[in-house]
N, CA, C, O and CB atoms as a CASP TS submission, in Angstrom:
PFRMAT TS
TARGET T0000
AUTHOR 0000-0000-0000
METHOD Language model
MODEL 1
PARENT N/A
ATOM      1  N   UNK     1      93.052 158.983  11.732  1.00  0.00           N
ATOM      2  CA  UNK     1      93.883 160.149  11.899  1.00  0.00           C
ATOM      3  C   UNK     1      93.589 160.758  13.266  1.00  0.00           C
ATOM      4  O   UNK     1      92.447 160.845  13.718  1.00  0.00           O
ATOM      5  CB  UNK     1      93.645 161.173  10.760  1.00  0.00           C
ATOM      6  N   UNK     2      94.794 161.217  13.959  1.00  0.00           N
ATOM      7  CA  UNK     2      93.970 162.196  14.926  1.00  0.00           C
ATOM      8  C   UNK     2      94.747 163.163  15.338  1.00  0.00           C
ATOM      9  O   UNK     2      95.977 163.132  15.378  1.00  0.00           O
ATOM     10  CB  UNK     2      93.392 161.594  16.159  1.00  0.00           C
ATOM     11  N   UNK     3      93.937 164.172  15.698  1.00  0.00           N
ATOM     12  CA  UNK     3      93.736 166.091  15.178  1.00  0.00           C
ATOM     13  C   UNK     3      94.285 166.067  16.772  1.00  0.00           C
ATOM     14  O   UNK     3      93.791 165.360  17.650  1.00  0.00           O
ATOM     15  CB  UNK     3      91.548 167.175  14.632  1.00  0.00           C
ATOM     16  N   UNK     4      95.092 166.729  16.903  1.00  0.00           N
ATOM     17  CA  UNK     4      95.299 167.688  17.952  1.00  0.00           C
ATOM     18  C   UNK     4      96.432 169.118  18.173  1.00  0.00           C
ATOM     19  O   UNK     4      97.205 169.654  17.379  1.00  0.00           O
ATOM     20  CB  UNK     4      95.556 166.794  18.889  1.00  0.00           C
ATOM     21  N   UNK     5      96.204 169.322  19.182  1.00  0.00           N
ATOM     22  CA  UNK     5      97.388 170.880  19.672  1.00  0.00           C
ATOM     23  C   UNK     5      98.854 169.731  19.628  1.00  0.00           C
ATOM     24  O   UNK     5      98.832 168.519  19.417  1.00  0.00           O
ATOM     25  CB  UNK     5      96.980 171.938  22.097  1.00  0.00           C
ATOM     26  N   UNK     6     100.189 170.724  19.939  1.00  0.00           N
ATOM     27  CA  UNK     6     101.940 170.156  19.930  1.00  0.00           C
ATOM     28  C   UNK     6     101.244 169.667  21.123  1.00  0.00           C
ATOM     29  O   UNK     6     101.192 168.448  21.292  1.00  0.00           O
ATOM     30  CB  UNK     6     103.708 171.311  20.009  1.00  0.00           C
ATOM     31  N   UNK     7     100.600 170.606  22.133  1.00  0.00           N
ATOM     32  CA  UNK     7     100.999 170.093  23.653  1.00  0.00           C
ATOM     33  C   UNK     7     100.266 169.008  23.499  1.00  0.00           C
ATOM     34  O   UNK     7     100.866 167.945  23.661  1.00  0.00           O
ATOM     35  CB  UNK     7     100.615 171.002  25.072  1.00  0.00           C
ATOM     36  N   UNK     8      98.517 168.935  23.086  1.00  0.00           N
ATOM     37  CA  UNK     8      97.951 167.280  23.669  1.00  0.00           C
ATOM     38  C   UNK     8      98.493 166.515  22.656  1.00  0.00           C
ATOM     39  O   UNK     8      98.517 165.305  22.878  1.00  0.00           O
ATOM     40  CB  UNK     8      96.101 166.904  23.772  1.00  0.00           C
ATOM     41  N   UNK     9      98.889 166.865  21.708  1.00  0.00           N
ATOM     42  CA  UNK     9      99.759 165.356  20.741  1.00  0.00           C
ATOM     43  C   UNK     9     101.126 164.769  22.026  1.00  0.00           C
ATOM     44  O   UNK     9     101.491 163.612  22.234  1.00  0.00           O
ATOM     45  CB  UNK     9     100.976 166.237  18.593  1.00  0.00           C
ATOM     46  N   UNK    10     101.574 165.948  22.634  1.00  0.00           N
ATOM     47  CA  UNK    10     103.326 165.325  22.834  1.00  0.00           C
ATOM     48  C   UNK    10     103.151 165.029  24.916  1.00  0.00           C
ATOM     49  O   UNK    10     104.018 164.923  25.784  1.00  0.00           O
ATOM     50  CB  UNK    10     105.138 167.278  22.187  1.00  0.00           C
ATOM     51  N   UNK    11     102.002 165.000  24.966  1.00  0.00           N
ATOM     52  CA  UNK    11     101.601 165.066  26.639  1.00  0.00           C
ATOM     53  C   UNK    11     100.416 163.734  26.659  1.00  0.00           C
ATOM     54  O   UNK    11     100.536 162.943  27.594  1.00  0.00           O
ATOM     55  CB  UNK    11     100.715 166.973  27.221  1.00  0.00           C
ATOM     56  N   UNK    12      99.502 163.535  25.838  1.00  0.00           N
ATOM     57  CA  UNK    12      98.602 162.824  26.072  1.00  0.00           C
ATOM     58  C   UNK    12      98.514 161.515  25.385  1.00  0.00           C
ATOM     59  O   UNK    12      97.969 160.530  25.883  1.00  0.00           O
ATOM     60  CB  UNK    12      97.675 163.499  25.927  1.00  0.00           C
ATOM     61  N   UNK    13      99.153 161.554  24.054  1.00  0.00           N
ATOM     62  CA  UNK    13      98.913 160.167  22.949  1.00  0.00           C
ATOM     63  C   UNK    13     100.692 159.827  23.040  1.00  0.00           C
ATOM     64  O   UNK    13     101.718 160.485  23.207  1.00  0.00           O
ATOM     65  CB  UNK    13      98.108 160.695  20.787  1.00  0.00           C
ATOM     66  N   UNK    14     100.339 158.477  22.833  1.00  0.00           N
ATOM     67  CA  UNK    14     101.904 157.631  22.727  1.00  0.00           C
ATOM     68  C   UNK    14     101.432 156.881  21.286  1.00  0.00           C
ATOM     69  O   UNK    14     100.988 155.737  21.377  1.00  0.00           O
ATOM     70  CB  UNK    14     102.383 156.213  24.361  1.00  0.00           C
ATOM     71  N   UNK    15     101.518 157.466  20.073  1.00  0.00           N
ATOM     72  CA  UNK    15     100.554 157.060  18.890  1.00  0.00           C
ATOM     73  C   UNK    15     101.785 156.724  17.963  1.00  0.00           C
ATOM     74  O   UNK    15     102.791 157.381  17.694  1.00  0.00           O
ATOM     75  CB  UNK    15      99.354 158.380  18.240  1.00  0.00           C
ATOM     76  N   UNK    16     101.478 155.826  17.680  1.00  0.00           N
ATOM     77  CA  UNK    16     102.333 155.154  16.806  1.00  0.00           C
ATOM     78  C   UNK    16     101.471 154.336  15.421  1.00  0.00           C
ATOM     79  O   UNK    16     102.134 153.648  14.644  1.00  0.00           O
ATOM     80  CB  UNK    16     103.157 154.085  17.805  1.00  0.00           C
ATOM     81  N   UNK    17     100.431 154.452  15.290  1.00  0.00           N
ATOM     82  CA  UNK    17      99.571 153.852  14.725  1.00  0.00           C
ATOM     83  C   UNK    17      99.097 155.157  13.447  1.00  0.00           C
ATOM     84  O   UNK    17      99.276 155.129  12.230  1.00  0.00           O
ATOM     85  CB  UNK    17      98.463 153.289  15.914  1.00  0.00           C
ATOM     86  N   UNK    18      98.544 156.068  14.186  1.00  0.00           N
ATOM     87  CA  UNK    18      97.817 156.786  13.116  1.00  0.00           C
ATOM     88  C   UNK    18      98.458 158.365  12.673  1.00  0.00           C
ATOM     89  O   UNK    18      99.062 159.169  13.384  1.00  0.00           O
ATOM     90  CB  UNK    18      96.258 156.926  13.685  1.00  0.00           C
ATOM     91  N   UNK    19      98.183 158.431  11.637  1.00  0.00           N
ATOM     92  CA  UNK    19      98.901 159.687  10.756  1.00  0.00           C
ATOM     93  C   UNK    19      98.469 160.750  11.854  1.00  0.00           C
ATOM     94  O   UNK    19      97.421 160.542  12.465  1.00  0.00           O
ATOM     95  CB  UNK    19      98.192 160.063   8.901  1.00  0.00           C
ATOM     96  N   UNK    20      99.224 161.877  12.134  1.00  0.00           N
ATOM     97  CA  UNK    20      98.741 163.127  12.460  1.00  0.00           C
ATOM     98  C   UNK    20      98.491 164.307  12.061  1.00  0.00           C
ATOM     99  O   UNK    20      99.216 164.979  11.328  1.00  0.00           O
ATOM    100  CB  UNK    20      99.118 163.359  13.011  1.00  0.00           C
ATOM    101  N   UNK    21      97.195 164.701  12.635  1.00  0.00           N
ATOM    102  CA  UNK    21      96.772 166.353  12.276  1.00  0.00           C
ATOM    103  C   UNK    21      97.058 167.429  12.741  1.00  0.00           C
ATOM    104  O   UNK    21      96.048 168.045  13.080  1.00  0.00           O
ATOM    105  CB  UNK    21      95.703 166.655  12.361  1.00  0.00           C
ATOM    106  N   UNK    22      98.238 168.101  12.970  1.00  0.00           N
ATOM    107  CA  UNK    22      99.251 168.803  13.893  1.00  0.00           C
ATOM    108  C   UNK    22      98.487 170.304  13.936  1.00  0.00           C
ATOM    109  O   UNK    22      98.599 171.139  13.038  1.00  0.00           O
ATOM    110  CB  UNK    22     101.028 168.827  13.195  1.00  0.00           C
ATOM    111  N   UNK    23      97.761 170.463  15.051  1.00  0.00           N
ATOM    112  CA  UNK    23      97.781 171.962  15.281  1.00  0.00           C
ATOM    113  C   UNK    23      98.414 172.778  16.321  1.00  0.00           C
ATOM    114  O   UNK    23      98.372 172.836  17.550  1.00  0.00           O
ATOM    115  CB  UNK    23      96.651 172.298  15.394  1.00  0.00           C
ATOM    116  N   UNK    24      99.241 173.616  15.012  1.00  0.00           N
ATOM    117  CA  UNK    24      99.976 174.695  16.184  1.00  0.00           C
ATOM    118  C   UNK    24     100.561 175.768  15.484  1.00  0.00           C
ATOM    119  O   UNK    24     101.545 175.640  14.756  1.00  0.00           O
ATOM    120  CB  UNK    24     101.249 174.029  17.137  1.00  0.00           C
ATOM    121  N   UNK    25     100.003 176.759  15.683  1.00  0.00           N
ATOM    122  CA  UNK    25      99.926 177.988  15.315  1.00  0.00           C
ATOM    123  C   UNK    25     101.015 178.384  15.505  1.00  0.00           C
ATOM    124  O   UNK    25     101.460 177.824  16.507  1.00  0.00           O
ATOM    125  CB  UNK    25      99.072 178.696  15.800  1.00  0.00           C
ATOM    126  N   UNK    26     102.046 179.390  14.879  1.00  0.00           N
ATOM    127  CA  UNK    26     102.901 179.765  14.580  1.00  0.00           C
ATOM    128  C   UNK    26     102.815 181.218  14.448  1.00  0.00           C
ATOM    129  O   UNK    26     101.977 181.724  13.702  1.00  0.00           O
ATOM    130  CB  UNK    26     103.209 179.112  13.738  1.00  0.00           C
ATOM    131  N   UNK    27     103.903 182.140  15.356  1.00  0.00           N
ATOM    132  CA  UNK    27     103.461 183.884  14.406  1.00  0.00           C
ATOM    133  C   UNK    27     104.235 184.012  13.286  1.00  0.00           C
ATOM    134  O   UNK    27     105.398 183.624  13.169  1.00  0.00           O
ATOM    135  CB  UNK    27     103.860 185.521  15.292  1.00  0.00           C
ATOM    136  N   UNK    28     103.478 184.638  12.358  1.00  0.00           N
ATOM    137  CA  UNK    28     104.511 185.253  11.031  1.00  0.00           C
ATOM    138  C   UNK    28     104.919 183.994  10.360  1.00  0.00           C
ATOM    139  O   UNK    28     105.864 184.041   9.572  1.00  0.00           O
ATOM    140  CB  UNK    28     106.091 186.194  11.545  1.00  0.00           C
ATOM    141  N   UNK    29     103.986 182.279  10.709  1.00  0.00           N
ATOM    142  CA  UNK    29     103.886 181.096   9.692  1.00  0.00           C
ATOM    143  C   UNK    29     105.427 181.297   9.257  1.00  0.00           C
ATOM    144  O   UNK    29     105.720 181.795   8.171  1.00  0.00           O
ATOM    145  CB  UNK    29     102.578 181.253   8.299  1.00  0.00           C
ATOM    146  N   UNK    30     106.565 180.786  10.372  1.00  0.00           N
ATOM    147  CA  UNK    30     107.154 179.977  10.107  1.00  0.00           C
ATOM    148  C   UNK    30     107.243 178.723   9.479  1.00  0.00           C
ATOM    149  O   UNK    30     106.243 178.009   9.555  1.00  0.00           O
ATOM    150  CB  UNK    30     107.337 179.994  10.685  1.00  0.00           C
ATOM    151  N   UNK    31     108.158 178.331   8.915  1.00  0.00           N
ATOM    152  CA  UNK    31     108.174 176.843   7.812  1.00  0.00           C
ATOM    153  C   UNK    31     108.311 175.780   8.409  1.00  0.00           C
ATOM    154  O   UNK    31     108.275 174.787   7.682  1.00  0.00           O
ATOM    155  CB  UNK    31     109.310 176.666   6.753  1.00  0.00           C
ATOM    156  N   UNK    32     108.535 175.518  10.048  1.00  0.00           N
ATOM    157  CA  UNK    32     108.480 174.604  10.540  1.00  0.00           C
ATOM    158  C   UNK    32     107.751 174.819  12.088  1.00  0.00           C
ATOM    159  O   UNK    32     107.594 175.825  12.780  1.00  0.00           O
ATOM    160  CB  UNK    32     109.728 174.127  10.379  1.00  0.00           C
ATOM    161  N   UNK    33     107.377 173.339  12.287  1.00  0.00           N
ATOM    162  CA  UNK    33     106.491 173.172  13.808  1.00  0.00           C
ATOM    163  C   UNK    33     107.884 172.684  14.547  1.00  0.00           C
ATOM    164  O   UNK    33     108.748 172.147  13.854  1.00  0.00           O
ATOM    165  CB  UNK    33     104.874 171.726  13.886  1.00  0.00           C
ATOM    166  N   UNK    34     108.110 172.892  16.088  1.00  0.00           N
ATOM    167  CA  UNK    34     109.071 172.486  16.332  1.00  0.00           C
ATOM    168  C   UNK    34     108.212 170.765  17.021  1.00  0.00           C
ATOM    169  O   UNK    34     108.979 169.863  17.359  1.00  0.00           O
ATOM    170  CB  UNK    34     109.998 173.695  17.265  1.00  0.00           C
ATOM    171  N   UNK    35     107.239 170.624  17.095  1.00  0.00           N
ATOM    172  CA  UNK    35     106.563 169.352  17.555  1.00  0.00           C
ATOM    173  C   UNK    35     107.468 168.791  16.606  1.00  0.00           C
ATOM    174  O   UNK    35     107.644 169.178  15.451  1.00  0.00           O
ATOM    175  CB  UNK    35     104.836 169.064  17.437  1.00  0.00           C
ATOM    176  N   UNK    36     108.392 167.224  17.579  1.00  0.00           N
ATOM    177  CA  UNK    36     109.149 166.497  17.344  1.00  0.00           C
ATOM    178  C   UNK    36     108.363 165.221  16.663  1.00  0.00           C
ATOM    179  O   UNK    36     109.024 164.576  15.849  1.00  0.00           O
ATOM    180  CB  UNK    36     109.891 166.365  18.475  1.00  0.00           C
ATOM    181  N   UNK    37     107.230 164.865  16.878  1.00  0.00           N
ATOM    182  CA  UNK    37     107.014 163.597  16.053  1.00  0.00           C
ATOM    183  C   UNK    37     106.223 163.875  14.947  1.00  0.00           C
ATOM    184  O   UNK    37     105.598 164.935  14.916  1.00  0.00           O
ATOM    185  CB  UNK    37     106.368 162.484  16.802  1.00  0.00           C
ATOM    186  N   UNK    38     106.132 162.763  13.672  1.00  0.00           N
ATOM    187  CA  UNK    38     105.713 163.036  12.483  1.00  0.00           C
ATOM    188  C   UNK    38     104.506 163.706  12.459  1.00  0.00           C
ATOM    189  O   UNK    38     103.936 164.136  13.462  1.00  0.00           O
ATOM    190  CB  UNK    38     105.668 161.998  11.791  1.00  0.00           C
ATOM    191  N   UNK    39     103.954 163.836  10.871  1.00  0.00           N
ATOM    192  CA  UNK    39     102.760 164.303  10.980  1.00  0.00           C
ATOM    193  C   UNK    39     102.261 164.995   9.535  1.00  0.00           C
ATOM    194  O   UNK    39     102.855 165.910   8.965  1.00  0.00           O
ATOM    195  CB  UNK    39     102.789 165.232  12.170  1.00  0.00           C
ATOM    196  N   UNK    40     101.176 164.423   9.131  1.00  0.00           N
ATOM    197  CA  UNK    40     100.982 164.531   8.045  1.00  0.00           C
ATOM    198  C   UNK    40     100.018 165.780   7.263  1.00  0.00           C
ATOM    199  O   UNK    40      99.911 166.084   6.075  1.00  0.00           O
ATOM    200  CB  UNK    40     100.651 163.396   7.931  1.00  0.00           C
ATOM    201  N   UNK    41      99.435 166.291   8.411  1.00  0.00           N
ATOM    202  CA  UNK    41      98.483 167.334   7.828  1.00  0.00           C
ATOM    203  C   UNK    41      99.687 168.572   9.373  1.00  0.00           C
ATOM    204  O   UNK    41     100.310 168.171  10.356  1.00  0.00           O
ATOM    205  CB  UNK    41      95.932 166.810   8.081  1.00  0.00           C
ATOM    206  N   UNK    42      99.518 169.808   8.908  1.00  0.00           N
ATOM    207  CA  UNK    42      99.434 170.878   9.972  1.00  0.00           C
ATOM    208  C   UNK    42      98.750 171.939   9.746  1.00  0.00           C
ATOM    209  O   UNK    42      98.580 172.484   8.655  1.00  0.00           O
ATOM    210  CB  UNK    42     100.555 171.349  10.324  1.00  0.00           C
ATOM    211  N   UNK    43      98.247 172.326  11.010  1.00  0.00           N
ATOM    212  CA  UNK    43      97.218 173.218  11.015  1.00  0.00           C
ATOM    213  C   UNK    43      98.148 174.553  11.590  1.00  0.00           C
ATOM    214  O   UNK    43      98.213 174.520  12.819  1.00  0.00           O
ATOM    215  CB  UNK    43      95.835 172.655  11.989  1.00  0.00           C
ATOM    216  N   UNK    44      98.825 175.632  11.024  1.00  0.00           N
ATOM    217  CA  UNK    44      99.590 176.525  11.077  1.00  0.00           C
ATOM    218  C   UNK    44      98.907 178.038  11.832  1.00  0.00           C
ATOM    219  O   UNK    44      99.509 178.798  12.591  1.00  0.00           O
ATOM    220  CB  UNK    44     100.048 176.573   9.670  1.00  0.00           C
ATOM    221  N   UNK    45      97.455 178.160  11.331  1.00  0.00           N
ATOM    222  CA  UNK    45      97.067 179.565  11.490  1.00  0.00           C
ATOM    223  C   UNK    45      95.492 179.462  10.847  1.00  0.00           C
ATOM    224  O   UNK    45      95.031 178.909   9.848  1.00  0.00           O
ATOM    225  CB  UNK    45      98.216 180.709  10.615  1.00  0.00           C
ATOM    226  N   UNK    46      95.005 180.148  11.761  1.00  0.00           N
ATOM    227  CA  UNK    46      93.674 180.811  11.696  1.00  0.00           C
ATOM    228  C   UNK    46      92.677 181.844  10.915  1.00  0.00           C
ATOM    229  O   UNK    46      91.477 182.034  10.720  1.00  0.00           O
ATOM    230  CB  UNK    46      93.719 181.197  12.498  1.00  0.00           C
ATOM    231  N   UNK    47      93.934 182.376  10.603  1.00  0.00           N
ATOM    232  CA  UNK    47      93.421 183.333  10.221  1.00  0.00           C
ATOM    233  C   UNK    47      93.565 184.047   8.929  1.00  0.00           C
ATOM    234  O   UNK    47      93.347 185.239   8.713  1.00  0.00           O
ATOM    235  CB  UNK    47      93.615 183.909  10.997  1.00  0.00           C
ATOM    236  N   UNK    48      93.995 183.063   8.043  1.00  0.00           N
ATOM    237  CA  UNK    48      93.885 182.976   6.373  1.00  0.00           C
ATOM    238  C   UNK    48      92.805 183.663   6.176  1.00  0.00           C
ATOM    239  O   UNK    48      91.867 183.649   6.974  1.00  0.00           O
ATOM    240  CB  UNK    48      93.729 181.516   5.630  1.00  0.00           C
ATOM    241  N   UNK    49      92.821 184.602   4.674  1.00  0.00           N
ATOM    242  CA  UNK    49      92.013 185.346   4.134  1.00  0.00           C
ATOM    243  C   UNK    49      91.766 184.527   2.530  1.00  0.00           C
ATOM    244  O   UNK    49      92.739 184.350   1.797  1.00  0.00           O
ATOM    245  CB  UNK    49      92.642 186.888   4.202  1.00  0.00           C
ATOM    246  N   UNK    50      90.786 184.210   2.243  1.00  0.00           N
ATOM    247  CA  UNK    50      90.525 184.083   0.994  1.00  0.00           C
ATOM    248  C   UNK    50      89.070 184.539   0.517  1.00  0.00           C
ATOM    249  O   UNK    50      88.041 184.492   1.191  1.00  0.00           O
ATOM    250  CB  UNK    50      90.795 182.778   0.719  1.00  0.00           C
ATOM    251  N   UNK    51      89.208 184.971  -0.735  1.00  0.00           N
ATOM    252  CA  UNK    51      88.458 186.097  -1.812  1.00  0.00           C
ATOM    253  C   UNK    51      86.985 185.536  -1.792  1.00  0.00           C
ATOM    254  O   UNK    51      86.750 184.991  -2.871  1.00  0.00           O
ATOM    255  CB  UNK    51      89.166 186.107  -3.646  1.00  0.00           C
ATOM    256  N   UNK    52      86.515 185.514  -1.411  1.00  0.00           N
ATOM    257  CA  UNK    52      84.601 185.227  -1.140  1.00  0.00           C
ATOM    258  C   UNK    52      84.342 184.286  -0.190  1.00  0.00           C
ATOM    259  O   UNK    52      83.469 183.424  -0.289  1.00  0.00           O
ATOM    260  CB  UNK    52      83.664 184.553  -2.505  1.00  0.00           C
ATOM    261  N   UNK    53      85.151 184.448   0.812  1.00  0.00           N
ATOM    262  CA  UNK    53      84.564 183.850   2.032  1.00  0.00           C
ATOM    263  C   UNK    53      84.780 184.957   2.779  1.00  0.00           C
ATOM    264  O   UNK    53      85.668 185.747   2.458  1.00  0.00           O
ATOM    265  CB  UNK    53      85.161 182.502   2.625  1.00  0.00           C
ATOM    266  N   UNK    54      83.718 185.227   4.256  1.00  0.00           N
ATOM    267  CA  UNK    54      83.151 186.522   4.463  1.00  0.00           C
ATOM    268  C   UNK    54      84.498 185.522   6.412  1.00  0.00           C
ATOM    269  O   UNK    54      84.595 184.340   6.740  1.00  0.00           O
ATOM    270  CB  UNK    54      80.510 186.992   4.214  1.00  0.00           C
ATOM    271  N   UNK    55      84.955 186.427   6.864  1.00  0.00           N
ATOM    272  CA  UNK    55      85.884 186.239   8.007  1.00  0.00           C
ATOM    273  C   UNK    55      87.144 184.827   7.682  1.00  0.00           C
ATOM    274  O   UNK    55      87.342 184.157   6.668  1.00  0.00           O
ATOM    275  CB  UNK    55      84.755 185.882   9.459  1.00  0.00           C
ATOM    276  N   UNK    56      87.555 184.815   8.545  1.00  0.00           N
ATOM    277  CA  UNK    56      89.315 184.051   8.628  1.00  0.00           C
ATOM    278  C   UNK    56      88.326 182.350   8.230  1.00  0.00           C
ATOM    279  O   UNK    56      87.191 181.875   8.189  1.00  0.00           O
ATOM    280  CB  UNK    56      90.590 184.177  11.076  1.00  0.00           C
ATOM    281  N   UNK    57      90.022 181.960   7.982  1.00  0.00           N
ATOM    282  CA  UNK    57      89.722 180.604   7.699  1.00  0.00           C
ATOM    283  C   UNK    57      90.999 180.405   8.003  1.00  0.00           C
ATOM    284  O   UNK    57      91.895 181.230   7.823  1.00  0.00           O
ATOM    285  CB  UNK    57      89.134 180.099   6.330  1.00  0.00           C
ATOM    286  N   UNK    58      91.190 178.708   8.729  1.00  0.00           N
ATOM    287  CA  UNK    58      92.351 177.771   9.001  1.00  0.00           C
ATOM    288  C   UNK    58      93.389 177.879   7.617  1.00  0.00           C
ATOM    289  O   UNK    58      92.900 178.104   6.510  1.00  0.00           O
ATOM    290  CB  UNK    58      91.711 176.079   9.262  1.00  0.00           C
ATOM    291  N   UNK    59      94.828 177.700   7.802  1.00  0.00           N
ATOM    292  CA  UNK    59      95.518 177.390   6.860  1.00  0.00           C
ATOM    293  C   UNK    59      96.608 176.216   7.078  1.00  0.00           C
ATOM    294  O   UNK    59      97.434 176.163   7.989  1.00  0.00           O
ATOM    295  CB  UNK    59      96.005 178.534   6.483  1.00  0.00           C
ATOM    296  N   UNK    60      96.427 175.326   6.074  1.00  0.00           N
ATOM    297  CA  UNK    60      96.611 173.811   6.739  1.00  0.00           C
ATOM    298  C   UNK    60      98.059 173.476   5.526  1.00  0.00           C
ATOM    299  O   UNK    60      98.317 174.267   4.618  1.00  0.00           O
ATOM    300  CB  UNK    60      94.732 172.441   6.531  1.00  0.00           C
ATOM    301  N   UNK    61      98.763 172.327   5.737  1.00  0.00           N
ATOM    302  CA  UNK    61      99.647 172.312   5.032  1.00  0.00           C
ATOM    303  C   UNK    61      99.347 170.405   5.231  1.00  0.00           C
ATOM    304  O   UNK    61      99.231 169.785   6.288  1.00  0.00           O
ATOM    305  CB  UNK    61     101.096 173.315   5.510  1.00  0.00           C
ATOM    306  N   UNK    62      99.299 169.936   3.976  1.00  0.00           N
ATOM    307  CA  UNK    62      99.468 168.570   3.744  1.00  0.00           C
ATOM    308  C   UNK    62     100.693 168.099   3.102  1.00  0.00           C
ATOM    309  O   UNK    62     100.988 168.239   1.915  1.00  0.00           O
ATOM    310  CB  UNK    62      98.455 168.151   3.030  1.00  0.00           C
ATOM    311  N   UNK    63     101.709 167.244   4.464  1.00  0.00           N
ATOM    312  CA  UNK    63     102.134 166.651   3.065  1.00  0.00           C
ATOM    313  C   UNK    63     102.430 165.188   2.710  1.00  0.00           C
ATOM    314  O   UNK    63     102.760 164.265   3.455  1.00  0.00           O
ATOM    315  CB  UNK    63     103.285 167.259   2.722  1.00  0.00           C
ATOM    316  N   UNK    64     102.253 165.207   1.546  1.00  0.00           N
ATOM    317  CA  UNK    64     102.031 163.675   0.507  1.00  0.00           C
ATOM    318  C   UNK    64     102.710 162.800   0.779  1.00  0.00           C
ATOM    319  O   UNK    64     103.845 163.268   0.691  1.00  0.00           O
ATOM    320  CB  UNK    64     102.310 163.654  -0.950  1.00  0.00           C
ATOM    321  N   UNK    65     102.774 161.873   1.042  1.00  0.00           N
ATOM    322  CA  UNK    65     103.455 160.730   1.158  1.00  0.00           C
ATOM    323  C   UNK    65     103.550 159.919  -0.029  1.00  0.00           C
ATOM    324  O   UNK    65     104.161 158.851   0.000  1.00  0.00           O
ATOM    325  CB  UNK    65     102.944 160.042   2.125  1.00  0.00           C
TER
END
């Protein structure tokens, strides 16, 4: 798999081989990335709150194939 930002996915890799880990933050987590090629995990936002963890956490969206 490999993890990167829209810009170093769509500037640096010509990847045709391995699933992608799309990070790119969005304000107000819109429902879509406008990054044009596939991608199987996205990394949307930072700054998720959940109930007994003490500061932000990533909020990621997988989807299933």
């Amino acid at each position: 798999m490999i993890y990167g930002s829209k810009l170093y996915l769509e500037k640096a890799w010509d990847n045709k081989t391995y699933p992608v880990w799309l990070a790119h933050y969005i304000p107000n987590y819109k429902d879509k990335s406008s990054y044009e090629g596939n991608y199987i995990l996205w990394q949307l936002a930072s700054d998720g709150i959940i109930d007994g963890i003490n500061g932000y956490v990533d909020i990621d969206i997988y989807y299933k194939k």
